[in-house]
N, C-alpha and C positions, 0 to 999 in steps of 0.2 A: 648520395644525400644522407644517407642513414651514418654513414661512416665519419661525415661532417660533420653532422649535428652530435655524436660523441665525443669525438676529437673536442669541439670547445665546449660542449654543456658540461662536461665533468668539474674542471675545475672551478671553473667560474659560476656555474650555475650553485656551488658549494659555497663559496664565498657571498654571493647573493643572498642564499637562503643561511645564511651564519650570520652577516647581517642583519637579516628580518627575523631572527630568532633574538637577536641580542636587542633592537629598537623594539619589540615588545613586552620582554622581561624587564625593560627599562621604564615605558610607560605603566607595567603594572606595579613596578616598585612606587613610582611618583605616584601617582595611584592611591594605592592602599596607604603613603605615607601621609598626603595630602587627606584623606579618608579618616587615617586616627588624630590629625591636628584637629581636623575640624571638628570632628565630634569630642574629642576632650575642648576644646575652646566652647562649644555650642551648651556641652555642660557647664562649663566653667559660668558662662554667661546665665544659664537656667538658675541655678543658684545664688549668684546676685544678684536675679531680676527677685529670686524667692524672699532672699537675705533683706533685702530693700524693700519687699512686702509686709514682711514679717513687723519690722521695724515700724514701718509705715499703720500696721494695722495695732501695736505695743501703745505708740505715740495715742493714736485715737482714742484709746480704750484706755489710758490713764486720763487724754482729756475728759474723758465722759464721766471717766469714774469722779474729777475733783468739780465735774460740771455738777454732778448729782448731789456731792457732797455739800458746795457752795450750796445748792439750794434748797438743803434741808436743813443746812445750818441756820441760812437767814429767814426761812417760811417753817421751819419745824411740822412741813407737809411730809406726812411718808411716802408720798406719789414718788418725792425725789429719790426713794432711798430703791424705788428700782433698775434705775440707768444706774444707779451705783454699783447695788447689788450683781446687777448682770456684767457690766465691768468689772467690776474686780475678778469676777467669776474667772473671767476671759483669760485677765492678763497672766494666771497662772498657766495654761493653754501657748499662750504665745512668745511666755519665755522659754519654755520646753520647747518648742518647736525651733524658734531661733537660736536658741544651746544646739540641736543636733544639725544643725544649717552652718553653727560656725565654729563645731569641734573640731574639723577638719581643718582649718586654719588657725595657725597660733596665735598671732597677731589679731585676726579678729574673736579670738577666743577671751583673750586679757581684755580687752572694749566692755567684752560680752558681761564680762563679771563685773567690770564698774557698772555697766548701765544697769544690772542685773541690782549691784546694791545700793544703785539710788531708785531705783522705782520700788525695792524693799521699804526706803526708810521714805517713802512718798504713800508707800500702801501702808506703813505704819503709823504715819503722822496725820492720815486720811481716818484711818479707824479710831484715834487717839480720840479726834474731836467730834468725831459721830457717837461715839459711845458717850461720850461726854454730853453731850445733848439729850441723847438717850436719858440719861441718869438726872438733867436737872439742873447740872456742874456749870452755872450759866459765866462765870468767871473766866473760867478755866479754858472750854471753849471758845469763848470772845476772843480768850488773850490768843490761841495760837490762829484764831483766822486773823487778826489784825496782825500778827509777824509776819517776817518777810521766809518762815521755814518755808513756806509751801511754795515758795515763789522761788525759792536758792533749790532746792530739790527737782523742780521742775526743772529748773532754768539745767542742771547736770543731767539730766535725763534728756533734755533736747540737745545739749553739749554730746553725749554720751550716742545717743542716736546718729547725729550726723558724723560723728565720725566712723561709726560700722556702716555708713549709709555711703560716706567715701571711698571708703575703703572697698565696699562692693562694686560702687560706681569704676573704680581702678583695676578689680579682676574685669567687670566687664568687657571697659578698655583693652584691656589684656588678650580677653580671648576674644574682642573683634581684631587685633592686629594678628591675634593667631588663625584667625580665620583668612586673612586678607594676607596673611603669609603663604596659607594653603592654595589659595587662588593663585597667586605668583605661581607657586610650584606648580599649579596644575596646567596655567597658563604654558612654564616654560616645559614643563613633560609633549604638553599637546603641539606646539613649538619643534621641540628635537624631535617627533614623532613625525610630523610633516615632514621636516627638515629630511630626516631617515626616508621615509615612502620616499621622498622627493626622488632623494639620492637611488634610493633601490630601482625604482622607476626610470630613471636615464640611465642605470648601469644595464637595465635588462633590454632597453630599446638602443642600446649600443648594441647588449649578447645578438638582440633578434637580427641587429641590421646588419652584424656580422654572420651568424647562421643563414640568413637568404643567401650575401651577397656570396659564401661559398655554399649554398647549394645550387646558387645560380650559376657559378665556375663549375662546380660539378654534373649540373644538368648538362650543362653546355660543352662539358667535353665528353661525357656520356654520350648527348645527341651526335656530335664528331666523329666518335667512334662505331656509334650507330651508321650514321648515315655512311660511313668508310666501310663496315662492315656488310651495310647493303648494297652499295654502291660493287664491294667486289662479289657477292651473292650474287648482284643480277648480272654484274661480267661474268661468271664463273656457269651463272646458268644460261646467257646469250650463246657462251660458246659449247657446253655444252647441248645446246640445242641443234647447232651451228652443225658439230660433230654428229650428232646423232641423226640432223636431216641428211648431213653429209653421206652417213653410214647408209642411211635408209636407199639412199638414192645410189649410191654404189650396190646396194644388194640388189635394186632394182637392175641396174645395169649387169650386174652379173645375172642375173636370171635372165636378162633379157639375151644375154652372150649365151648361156648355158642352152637357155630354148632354143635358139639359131642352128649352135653350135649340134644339140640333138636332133632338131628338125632335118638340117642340112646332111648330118652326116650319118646318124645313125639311122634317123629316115628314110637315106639314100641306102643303108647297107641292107637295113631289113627289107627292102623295096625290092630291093636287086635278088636279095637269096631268095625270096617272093615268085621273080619271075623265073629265075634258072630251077625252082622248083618245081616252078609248073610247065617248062618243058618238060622237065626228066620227063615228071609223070604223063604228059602229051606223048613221049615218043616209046615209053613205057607201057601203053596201055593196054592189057588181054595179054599182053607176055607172061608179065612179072608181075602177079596180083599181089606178092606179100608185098613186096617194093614201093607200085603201089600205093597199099595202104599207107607205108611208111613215108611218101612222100603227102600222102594227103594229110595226116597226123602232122607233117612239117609244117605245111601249106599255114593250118590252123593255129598252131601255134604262133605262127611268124604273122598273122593276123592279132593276134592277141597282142603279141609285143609291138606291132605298130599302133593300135588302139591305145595300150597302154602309152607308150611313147608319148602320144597326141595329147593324152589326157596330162600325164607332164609336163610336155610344153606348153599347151592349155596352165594349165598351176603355174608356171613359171609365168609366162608370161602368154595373157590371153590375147589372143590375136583378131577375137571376136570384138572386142573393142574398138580396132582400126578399122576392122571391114564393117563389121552389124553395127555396135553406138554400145551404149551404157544397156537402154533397158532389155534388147536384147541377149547382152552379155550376162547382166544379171538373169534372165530367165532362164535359159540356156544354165547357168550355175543352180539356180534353183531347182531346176528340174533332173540334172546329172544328180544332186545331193539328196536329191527325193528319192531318186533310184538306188542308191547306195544304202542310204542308212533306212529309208523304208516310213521316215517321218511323210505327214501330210503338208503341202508347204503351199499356202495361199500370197498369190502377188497382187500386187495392187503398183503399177510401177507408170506414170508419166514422162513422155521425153522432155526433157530438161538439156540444158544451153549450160554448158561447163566444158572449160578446156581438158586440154591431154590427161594430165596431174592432177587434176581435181576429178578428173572421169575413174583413174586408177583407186584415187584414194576411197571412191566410194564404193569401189568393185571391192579392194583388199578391205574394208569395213567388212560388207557383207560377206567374204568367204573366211575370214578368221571370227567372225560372229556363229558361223555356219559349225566351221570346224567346231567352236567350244561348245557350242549345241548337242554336234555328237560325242564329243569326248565326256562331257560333265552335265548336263541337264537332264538326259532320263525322258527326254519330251515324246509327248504322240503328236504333235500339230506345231506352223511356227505359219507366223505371216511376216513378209517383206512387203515394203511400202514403199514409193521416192514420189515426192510432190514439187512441185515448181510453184513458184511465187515471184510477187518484185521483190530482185534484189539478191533472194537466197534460196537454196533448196532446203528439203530434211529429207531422212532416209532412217528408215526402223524397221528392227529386226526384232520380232518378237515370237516368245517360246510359251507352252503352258508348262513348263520342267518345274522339276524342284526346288530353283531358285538358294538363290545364296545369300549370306550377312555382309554387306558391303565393309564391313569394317573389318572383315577377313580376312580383306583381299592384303595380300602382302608386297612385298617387293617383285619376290620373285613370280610377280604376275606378268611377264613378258609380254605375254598378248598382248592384256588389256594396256598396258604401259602404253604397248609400240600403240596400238589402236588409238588410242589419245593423244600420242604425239602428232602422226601422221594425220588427225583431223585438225588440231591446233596448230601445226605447222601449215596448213592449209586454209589458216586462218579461220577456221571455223571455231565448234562448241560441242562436245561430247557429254553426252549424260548417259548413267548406267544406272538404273531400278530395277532391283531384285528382292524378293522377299522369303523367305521361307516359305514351300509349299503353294506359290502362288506365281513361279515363273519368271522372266528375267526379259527386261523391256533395253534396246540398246538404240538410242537414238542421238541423230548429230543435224546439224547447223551449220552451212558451209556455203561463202557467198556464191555468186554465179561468176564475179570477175575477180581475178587476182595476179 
Protein backbone atom coordinates (compact mmCIF):
# COMPACT_ATOMS: atom_id res chain seq x y z
CA UNK A 1 0.00 0.00 0.00
CA UNK A 2 2.74 2.30 1.17
CA UNK A 3 4.64 1.56 -1.99
CA UNK A 4 1.39 2.56 -4.12
CA UNK A 5 0.59 5.38 -2.81
CA UNK A 6 4.49 6.63 -3.91
CA UNK A 7 4.65 5.07 -6.86
CA UNK A 8 1.66 7.73 -7.99
CA UNK A 9 1.65 10.58 -5.44
CA UNK A 10 5.08 11.64 -6.53
CA UNK A 11 4.46 12.97 -9.78
CA UNK A 12 1.13 13.85 -9.88
CA UNK A 13 0.69 14.95 -6.61
CA UNK A 14 3.63 17.69 -8.03
CA UNK A 15 1.69 18.66 -10.75
CA UNK A 16 -1.51 19.11 -8.67
CA UNK A 17 0.28 21.18 -6.11
CA UNK A 18 2.21 23.41 -9.23
CA UNK A 19 -1.15 23.87 -10.22
CA UNK A 20 -2.68 25.36 -6.90
CA UNK A 21 0.42 27.31 -6.56
CA UNK A 22 0.09 28.98 -9.98
CA UNK A 23 -4.16 29.53 -9.64
CA UNK A 24 -3.28 31.46 -6.60
CA UNK A 25 -0.35 33.63 -7.51
CA UNK A 26 -2.90 34.35 -10.32
CA UNK A 27 -5.93 35.35 -8.10
CA UNK A 28 -3.44 37.44 -5.97
CA UNK A 29 -2.19 39.12 -8.95
CA UNK A 30 -6.09 40.05 -10.26
CA UNK A 31 -6.28 40.89 -6.77
CA UNK A 32 -4.02 43.51 -5.99
CA UNK A 33 -4.46 44.76 -9.68
CA UNK A 34 -8.24 44.96 -9.38
CA UNK A 35 -7.32 46.72 -5.66
CA UNK A 36 -5.03 49.57 -7.23
CA UNK A 37 -7.77 50.33 -10.12
CA UNK A 38 -10.05 50.79 -7.88
CA UNK A 39 -8.70 52.70 -5.45
CA UNK A 40 -6.97 55.08 -8.03
CA UNK A 41 -10.55 55.36 -9.85
CA UNK A 42 -12.32 55.82 -6.00
CA UNK A 43 -9.85 58.66 -5.91
CA UNK A 44 -10.27 59.90 -9.10
CA UNK A 45 -14.11 60.03 -8.35
CA UNK A 46 -13.39 61.84 -4.57
CA UNK A 47 -11.97 64.66 -6.28
CA UNK A 48 -14.55 65.33 -8.74
CA UNK A 49 -17.15 64.82 -6.35
CA UNK A 50 -14.66 67.58 -4.45
CA UNK A 51 -13.82 69.61 -7.86
CA UNK A 52 -17.77 69.80 -8.31
CA UNK A 53 -18.22 71.02 -4.62
CA UNK A 54 -15.79 73.49 -4.67
CA UNK A 55 -17.42 74.88 -7.87
CA UNK A 56 -20.76 74.48 -6.52
CA UNK A 57 -19.81 76.34 -3.17
CA UNK A 58 -17.54 79.42 -5.67
CA UNK A 59 -21.02 79.70 -7.62
CA UNK A 60 -22.95 80.51 -4.32
CA UNK A 61 -20.77 82.71 -2.80
CA UNK A 62 -20.35 85.00 -5.86
CA UNK A 63 -24.25 84.79 -5.92
CA UNK A 64 -24.52 86.00 -2.43
CA UNK A 65 -21.74 88.31 -2.75
CA UNK A 66 -23.80 90.40 -6.04
CA UNK A 67 -27.11 89.25 -3.90
CA UNK A 68 -25.61 91.77 -1.17
CA UNK A 69 -24.24 94.05 -3.41
CA UNK A 70 -27.62 94.54 -5.40
CA UNK A 71 -29.16 95.41 -2.13
CA UNK A 72 -27.11 97.94 -0.91
CA UNK A 73 -26.85 99.43 -3.99
CA UNK A 74 -30.65 99.86 -4.30
CA UNK A 75 -31.57 100.22 -0.09
CA UNK A 76 -27.97 101.90 0.79
CA UNK A 77 -28.70 99.58 4.07
CA UNK A 78 -25.40 98.41 5.41
CA UNK A 79 -27.14 95.19 6.73
CA UNK A 80 -26.54 94.32 2.99
CA UNK A 81 -23.00 94.94 3.02
CA UNK A 82 -22.58 91.83 5.32
CA UNK A 83 -23.56 88.74 3.15
CA UNK A 84 -21.32 90.66 0.83
CA UNK A 85 -18.57 91.16 3.08
CA UNK A 86 -18.53 87.40 4.23
CA UNK A 87 -18.71 86.40 0.45
CA UNK A 88 -16.32 87.83 -0.99
CA UNK A 89 -14.34 86.80 2.12
CA UNK A 90 -15.01 83.23 1.11
CA UNK A 91 -14.47 83.34 -2.54
CA UNK A 92 -10.84 83.97 -1.95
CA UNK A 93 -10.84 80.56 0.25
CA UNK A 94 -12.50 78.65 -2.52
CA UNK A 95 -10.41 79.51 -5.35
CA UNK A 96 -7.36 78.44 -3.51
CA UNK A 97 -8.83 75.37 -2.63
CA UNK A 98 -10.23 74.65 -6.29
CA UNK A 99 -6.59 75.70 -7.80
CA UNK A 100 -4.95 72.78 -5.57
CA UNK A 101 -8.08 70.21 -6.64
CA UNK A 102 -7.39 71.15 -10.32
CA UNK A 103 -3.43 71.46 -10.59
CA UNK A 104 -3.23 68.17 -11.22
CA UNK A 105 -5.06 68.12 -14.31
CA UNK A 106 -4.18 70.32 -17.14
CA UNK A 107 -7.10 70.78 -18.91
CA UNK A 108 -9.09 71.67 -15.94
CA UNK A 109 -6.19 73.78 -14.85
CA UNK A 110 -6.58 76.31 -18.18
CA UNK A 111 -10.85 76.41 -17.11
CA UNK A 112 -9.44 77.14 -13.80
CA UNK A 113 -7.71 80.36 -14.85
CA UNK A 114 -10.67 81.66 -17.10
CA UNK A 115 -13.15 81.19 -14.30
CA UNK A 116 -10.52 82.23 -12.02
CA UNK A 117 -10.35 85.73 -14.10
CA UNK A 118 -13.95 86.21 -14.62
CA UNK A 119 -14.88 86.09 -10.98
CA UNK A 120 -11.58 88.60 -10.64
CA UNK A 121 -13.35 91.06 -12.89
CA UNK A 122 -17.00 90.10 -11.17
CA UNK A 123 -15.17 90.79 -7.68
CA UNK A 124 -13.88 93.91 -9.17
CA UNK A 125 -16.82 95.31 -10.93
CA UNK A 126 -18.78 94.42 -7.43
CA UNK A 127 -16.31 96.59 -5.29
CA UNK A 128 -16.29 99.23 -8.15
CA UNK A 129 -19.90 100.20 -7.30
CA UNK A 130 -20.12 99.50 -3.64
CA UNK A 131 -17.31 101.90 -3.20
CA UNK A 132 -19.16 104.17 -5.29
CA UNK A 133 -22.07 104.23 -3.24
CA UNK A 134 -19.94 104.41 -0.32
CA UNK A 135 -18.58 107.74 -1.68
CA UNK A 136 -21.99 109.44 -2.86
CA UNK A 137 -20.83 108.84 -6.74
CA UNK A 138 -24.75 108.38 -7.33
CA UNK A 139 -24.11 108.57 -11.28
CA UNK A 140 -21.50 106.49 -11.46
CA UNK A 141 -22.99 103.60 -9.52
CA UNK A 142 -26.41 103.77 -11.37
CA UNK A 143 -24.66 103.54 -14.58
CA UNK A 144 -22.76 100.21 -13.96
CA UNK A 145 -25.92 98.41 -12.03
CA UNK A 146 -28.11 99.46 -15.02
CA UNK A 147 -25.25 97.69 -17.77
CA UNK A 148 -25.35 94.47 -18.76
CA UNK A 149 -21.26 94.13 -17.15
CA UNK A 150 -22.51 92.19 -14.27
CA UNK A 151 -24.73 90.10 -15.99
CA UNK A 152 -21.85 89.18 -19.07
CA UNK A 153 -19.47 88.41 -16.02
CA UNK A 154 -21.55 86.39 -14.43
CA UNK A 155 -23.12 84.84 -17.24
CA UNK A 156 -18.76 83.63 -17.98
CA UNK A 157 -18.42 82.56 -14.50
CA UNK A 158 -21.53 80.24 -14.89
CA UNK A 159 -20.11 79.35 -18.64
CA UNK A 160 -16.71 78.98 -16.98
CA UNK A 161 -18.10 76.74 -13.97
CA UNK A 162 -19.99 74.27 -15.92
CA UNK A 163 -17.44 73.49 -17.88
CA UNK A 164 -14.85 72.25 -14.81
CA UNK A 165 -18.13 71.05 -13.46
CA UNK A 166 -18.19 68.58 -16.89
CA UNK A 167 -15.22 67.98 -17.06
CA UNK A 168 -15.26 66.52 -13.24
CA UNK A 169 -18.61 64.96 -14.15
CA UNK A 170 -16.19 63.05 -16.99
CA UNK A 171 -13.32 61.93 -14.58
CA UNK A 172 -16.04 60.72 -12.44
CA UNK A 173 -17.35 58.68 -15.35
CA UNK A 174 -14.07 57.59 -15.89
CA UNK A 175 -13.27 56.29 -12.71
CA UNK A 176 -16.88 54.48 -12.34
CA UNK A 177 -16.00 52.65 -15.62
CA UNK A 178 -12.54 52.05 -13.89
CA UNK A 179 -14.21 50.66 -11.18
CA UNK A 180 -16.57 48.57 -13.04
CA UNK A 181 -13.42 47.41 -15.05
CA UNK A 182 -12.06 46.27 -11.72
CA UNK A 183 -15.14 44.33 -10.84
CA UNK A 184 -14.88 42.45 -14.33
CA UNK A 185 -11.38 41.64 -13.42
CA UNK A 186 -12.24 40.54 -10.17
CA UNK A 187 -15.25 38.75 -11.29
CA UNK A 188 -13.03 36.89 -14.01
CA UNK A 189 -9.99 36.16 -11.23
CA UNK A 190 -12.80 34.74 -9.01
CA UNK A 191 -13.99 32.80 -12.18
CA UNK A 192 -10.41 31.08 -13.20
CA UNK A 193 -10.02 30.56 -9.48
CA UNK A 194 -13.23 28.32 -9.34
CA UNK A 195 -12.57 27.16 -12.67
CA UNK A 196 -8.75 26.05 -11.22
CA UNK A 197 -10.18 24.41 -7.47
CA UNK A 198 -12.75 22.93 -9.95
CA UNK A 199 -10.08 21.41 -12.10
CA UNK A 200 -7.66 20.59 -9.01
CA UNK A 201 -10.59 18.99 -7.28
CA UNK A 202 -11.41 16.31 -10.16
CA UNK A 203 -7.60 15.85 -10.73
CA UNK A 204 -7.11 14.84 -7.03
CA UNK A 205 -10.53 12.72 -6.87
CA UNK A 206 -9.08 10.90 -10.09
CA UNK A 207 -5.24 10.78 -7.90
CA UNK A 208 -7.55 9.42 -4.78
CA UNK A 209 -9.57 6.98 -6.89
CA UNK A 210 -6.56 5.77 -8.46
CA UNK A 211 -4.54 5.41 -4.99
CA UNK A 212 -7.54 3.14 -3.42
CA UNK A 213 -8.24 1.38 -6.39
CA UNK A 214 -4.22 0.15 -6.32
CA UNK A 215 -4.17 -0.09 -2.75
CA UNK A 216 -7.11 -2.25 -3.15
CA UNK A 217 -5.07 -4.47 -5.83
CA UNK A 218 -2.43 -4.43 -3.28
CA UNK A 219 -4.32 -5.38 -0.26
CA UNK A 220 -5.73 -7.90 -2.15
CA UNK A 221 -2.78 -9.55 -3.39
CA UNK A 222 -1.14 -8.95 -0.03
CA UNK A 223 -4.22 -10.69 1.70
CA UNK A 224 -3.46 -13.84 -1.31
CA UNK A 225 -0.24 -14.18 -0.31
CA UNK A 226 -1.20 -13.95 3.20
CA UNK A 227 -3.77 -16.28 3.26
CA UNK A 228 -1.16 -18.73 0.80
CA UNK A 229 1.21 -18.16 3.28
CA UNK A 230 -1.06 -19.36 6.04
CA UNK A 231 -2.68 -21.77 4.35
CA UNK A 232 0.98 -23.53 3.85
CA UNK A 233 1.88 -22.56 7.79
CA UNK A 234 -1.00 -24.52 9.00
CA UNK A 235 -0.02 -27.41 6.22
CA UNK A 236 3.41 -27.30 7.42
CA UNK A 237 2.27 -27.15 11.07
CA UNK A 238 -0.75 -30.17 10.57
CA UNK A 239 2.04 -32.25 9.37
CA UNK A 240 4.40 -31.34 11.63
CA UNK A 241 2.10 -32.22 14.32
CA UNK A 242 1.35 -35.26 12.26
CA UNK A 243 5.14 -36.17 12.59
CA UNK A 244 5.75 -35.44 15.98
CA UNK A 245 2.42 -37.35 17.38
CA UNK A 246 3.82 -39.91 14.84
CA UNK A 247 7.24 -39.76 16.68
CA UNK A 248 5.64 -39.66 20.05
CA UNK A 249 3.79 -42.68 19.49
CA UNK A 250 6.66 -44.58 17.86
CA UNK A 251 8.64 -43.79 21.16
CA UNK A 252 5.80 -44.94 22.93
CA UNK A 253 6.06 -48.24 21.03
CA UNK A 254 9.53 -48.53 21.34
CA UNK A 255 9.45 -48.23 25.19
CA UNK A 256 6.77 -50.26 25.01
CA UNK A 257 9.19 -53.04 23.00
CA UNK A 258 12.20 -52.12 25.15
CA UNK A 259 9.99 -52.73 28.57
CA UNK A 260 8.86 -56.40 27.07
CA UNK A 261 11.93 -56.85 25.59
CA UNK A 262 13.79 -56.16 29.36
CA UNK A 263 10.97 -57.64 31.35
CA UNK A 264 10.97 -60.78 29.17
CA UNK A 265 14.48 -61.25 28.71
CA UNK A 266 16.69 -59.75 31.05
CA UNK A 267 14.08 -60.50 33.75
CA UNK A 268 14.15 -63.84 32.82
CA UNK A 269 18.12 -63.91 33.00
CA UNK A 270 18.50 -61.98 36.35
CA UNK A 271 15.81 -64.44 37.52
CA UNK A 272 17.51 -67.55 36.56
CA UNK A 273 21.21 -66.43 37.81
CA UNK A 274 18.74 -65.73 41.00
CA UNK A 275 17.82 -69.05 41.43
CA UNK A 276 21.10 -71.14 40.42
CA UNK A 277 22.53 -68.71 43.09
CA UNK A 278 20.64 -69.89 45.70
CA UNK A 279 21.30 -73.45 45.07
CA UNK A 280 25.06 -72.97 45.03
CA UNK A 281 24.62 -71.51 48.28
CA UNK A 282 21.81 -74.30 49.45
CA UNK A 283 24.25 -76.97 48.68
CA UNK A 284 27.06 -74.91 49.82
CA UNK A 285 26.13 -74.23 53.19
CA UNK A 286 28.60 -74.87 56.66
CA UNK A 287 31.20 -76.03 53.92
CA UNK A 288 32.28 -73.09 52.28
CA UNK A 289 31.42 -70.02 54.44
CA UNK A 290 33.64 -67.51 52.37
CA UNK A 291 31.64 -68.78 49.13
CA UNK A 292 28.97 -68.38 50.80
CA UNK A 293 29.09 -65.17 51.57
CA UNK A 294 30.02 -64.53 48.00
CA UNK A 295 27.10 -66.00 46.92
CA UNK A 296 24.89 -64.17 49.19
CA UNK A 297 26.51 -60.78 48.27
CA UNK A 298 25.37 -62.22 44.45
CA UNK A 299 21.99 -63.11 45.66
CA UNK A 300 21.71 -59.21 46.73
CA UNK A 301 22.85 -57.72 44.17
CA UNK A 302 20.91 -59.59 41.51
CA UNK A 303 17.93 -58.36 43.57
CA UNK A 304 18.84 -54.91 43.13
CA UNK A 305 19.21 -55.39 39.30
CA UNK A 306 15.86 -56.87 39.22
CA UNK A 307 14.21 -54.00 41.24
CA UNK A 308 16.06 -51.73 39.26
CA UNK A 309 14.99 -53.53 36.08
CA UNK A 310 11.31 -53.22 37.25
CA UNK A 311 11.58 -49.64 38.00
CA UNK A 312 12.67 -49.26 34.10
CA UNK A 313 10.30 -51.04 32.74
CA UNK A 314 7.92 -49.33 35.06
CA UNK A 315 9.48 -45.75 33.27
CA UNK A 316 9.25 -47.39 30.15
CA UNK A 317 6.23 -48.43 30.05
CA UNK A 318 3.96 -48.59 33.23
CA UNK A 319 2.05 -51.69 33.51
CA UNK A 320 0.19 -50.48 36.57
CA UNK A 321 -1.98 -48.83 34.24
CA UNK A 322 -3.31 -51.96 32.48
CA UNK A 323 -3.65 -53.94 35.69
CA UNK A 324 -4.41 -50.80 38.80
CA UNK A 325 -6.05 -47.80 36.36
CA UNK A 326 -4.75 -44.06 36.34
CA UNK A 327 -5.21 -43.13 39.98
CA UNK A 328 -3.36 -45.81 41.22
CA UNK A 329 -0.67 -45.48 38.80
CA UNK A 330 -0.20 -42.21 39.61
CA UNK A 331 0.03 -42.85 43.34
CA UNK A 332 2.24 -45.55 43.13
CA UNK A 333 4.52 -42.82 40.97
CA UNK A 334 4.00 -40.29 43.49
CA UNK A 335 4.98 -42.30 46.21
CA UNK A 336 8.41 -44.13 44.41
CA UNK A 337 9.29 -40.13 43.72
CA UNK A 338 8.66 -39.13 47.33
CA UNK A 339 11.18 -41.84 48.18
CA UNK A 340 13.75 -40.97 45.94
CA UNK A 341 14.13 -37.44 46.02
CA UNK A 342 12.85 -37.13 49.64
CA UNK A 343 10.04 -34.22 48.53
CA UNK A 344 6.68 -34.32 50.55
CA UNK A 345 4.07 -35.13 47.94
CA UNK A 346 0.18 -34.66 48.76
CA UNK A 347 -2.53 -36.37 46.35
CA UNK A 348 -5.64 -35.50 45.94
CA UNK A 349 -6.51 -38.03 42.80
CA UNK A 350 -10.53 -39.12 41.63
CA UNK A 351 -11.19 -42.14 39.32
CA UNK A 352 -11.88 -40.67 36.13
CA UNK A 353 -13.34 -42.39 32.74
CA UNK A 354 -10.56 -41.93 29.91
CA UNK A 355 -9.29 -44.25 27.36
CA UNK A 356 -5.80 -46.07 26.94
CA UNK A 357 -4.07 -42.57 25.39
CA UNK A 358 -5.46 -40.26 27.20
CA UNK A 359 -4.88 -42.40 30.59
CA UNK A 360 -0.90 -42.47 29.39
CA UNK A 361 -0.99 -38.80 28.45
CA UNK A 362 -1.98 -37.93 31.95
CA UNK A 363 0.58 -40.52 33.61
CA UNK A 364 3.60 -38.91 31.21
CA UNK A 365 2.11 -35.26 32.39
CA UNK A 366 2.66 -36.12 35.83
CA UNK A 367 6.05 -38.03 35.72
CA UNK A 368 7.88 -35.41 33.39
CA UNK A 369 6.23 -32.75 35.83
CA UNK A 370 7.81 -34.98 38.60
CA UNK A 371 11.18 -35.24 36.90
CA UNK A 372 11.52 -31.14 36.36
CA UNK A 373 10.58 -30.86 39.98
CA UNK A 374 13.59 -32.66 40.88
CA UNK A 375 16.03 -31.58 38.24
CA UNK A 376 15.06 -27.66 38.62
CA UNK A 377 12.78 -26.54 41.42
CA UNK A 378 14.62 -26.86 44.63
CA UNK A 379 11.11 -27.76 46.20
CA UNK A 380 10.32 -29.14 49.85
CA UNK A 381 6.50 -30.20 49.17
CA UNK A 382 4.43 -30.65 45.64
CA UNK A 383 0.76 -31.65 45.40
CA UNK A 384 -0.95 -33.82 42.57
CA UNK A 385 -4.63 -33.48 41.81
CA UNK A 386 -6.98 -35.35 38.94
CA UNK A 387 -10.89 -34.27 39.16
CA UNK A 388 -13.59 -35.53 36.98
CA UNK A 389 -16.25 -33.54 35.63
CA UNK A 390 -18.97 -33.58 32.57
CA UNK A 391 -17.25 -33.81 29.69
CA UNK A 392 -13.53 -33.21 30.83
CA UNK A 393 -10.93 -33.98 33.48
CA UNK A 394 -7.94 -31.49 34.79
CA UNK A 395 -4.94 -32.90 36.38
CA UNK A 396 -2.24 -30.49 38.45
CA UNK A 397 0.91 -30.63 39.57
CA UNK A 398 2.00 -28.37 41.83
CA UNK A 399 5.56 -27.42 43.72
CA UNK A 400 6.47 -24.61 46.34
CA UNK A 401 10.16 -24.43 44.29
CA UNK A 402 11.71 -21.54 42.99
CA UNK A 403 9.78 -21.06 40.09
CA UNK A 404 10.80 -19.56 36.84
CA UNK A 405 10.20 -16.50 34.09
CA UNK A 406 7.90 -18.03 31.69
CA UNK A 407 9.36 -15.98 28.86
CA UNK A 408 12.57 -17.95 29.58
CA UNK A 409 11.59 -20.74 28.48
CA UNK A 410 13.30 -21.30 25.09
CA UNK A 411 13.13 -23.82 22.36
CA UNK A 412 15.27 -26.04 23.65
CA UNK A 413 12.62 -26.69 26.46
CA UNK A 414 12.01 -30.43 25.18
CA UNK A 415 9.97 -31.33 28.20
CA UNK A 416 7.76 -28.65 28.27
CA UNK A 417 7.32 -28.68 24.38
CA UNK A 418 6.67 -32.44 24.25
CA UNK A 419 4.38 -31.94 27.52
CA UNK A 420 2.16 -29.63 25.52
CA UNK A 421 2.02 -31.36 22.53
CA UNK A 422 1.12 -34.62 24.01
CA UNK A 423 -1.94 -32.77 25.87
CA UNK A 424 -3.00 -30.85 22.75
CA UNK A 425 -2.54 -33.64 20.57
CA UNK A 426 -5.06 -35.20 22.99
CA UNK A 427 -7.15 -32.59 22.43
CA UNK A 428 -6.89 -30.93 25.51
CA UNK A 429 -5.34 -27.44 26.97
CA UNK A 430 -1.98 -26.90 28.94
CA UNK A 431 -1.28 -24.01 31.13
CA UNK A 432 2.13 -23.45 32.94
CA UNK A 433 2.22 -20.63 36.03
CA UNK A 434 5.40 -20.05 37.42
CA UNK A 435 6.66 -17.06 39.26
CA UNK A 436 9.92 -16.32 40.82
CA UNK A 437 10.32 -17.52 44.34
CA UNK A 438 6.65 -18.48 44.52
CA UNK A 439 6.62 -21.98 42.75
CA UNK A 440 5.49 -23.58 39.57
CA UNK A 441 1.66 -24.61 38.96
CA UNK A 442 1.30 -27.11 35.81
CA UNK A 443 -2.20 -27.79 34.90
CA UNK A 444 -4.20 -29.43 31.71
CA UNK A 445 -7.70 -29.88 30.35
CA UNK A 446 -8.31 -32.95 28.55
CA UNK A 447 -11.94 -34.31 27.40
CA UNK A 448 -13.02 -37.67 28.61
CA UNK A 449 -13.86 -38.91 25.01
CA UNK A 450 -11.62 -38.71 21.91
Amino acid sequence: MESAVKRFSSPKMAVSLLLAVLATVLLIVINEVSFSKSMAASARIEAAQQTRGAISTLLQQVLDAETGQRGYLLTGSASYLAPYTAATAGIGKSLDMLRQQVTPHADQLTEFLILSAAVSRKLAEMELSVRMRKEGNEDTWKFVLTTDVGKEQMDAIREQSARLTTSSIGKMELGQAQIRDALQLSRLGVALMALAGLLIFIKYLMQTHALLASGVRETESLQRERDLLESQVRERTADLAQLATHLQNVREDERGHLARELHDELGAILTAAKLDAARLRSRLAGSEPEATERLQHLTETLNRGIAFSRRVVEDLRPSALSHLGLVASLEILAREFEARSGLSITTDLEIVDLVGSAQLTVYRLVQESLTNMGKYAQASKADISLHNFDGYITIEVKDNGKGFRLQNIGPTSHGLAGMRHRVEAAGGRLTITSTEGSGTTISAVLPKLR
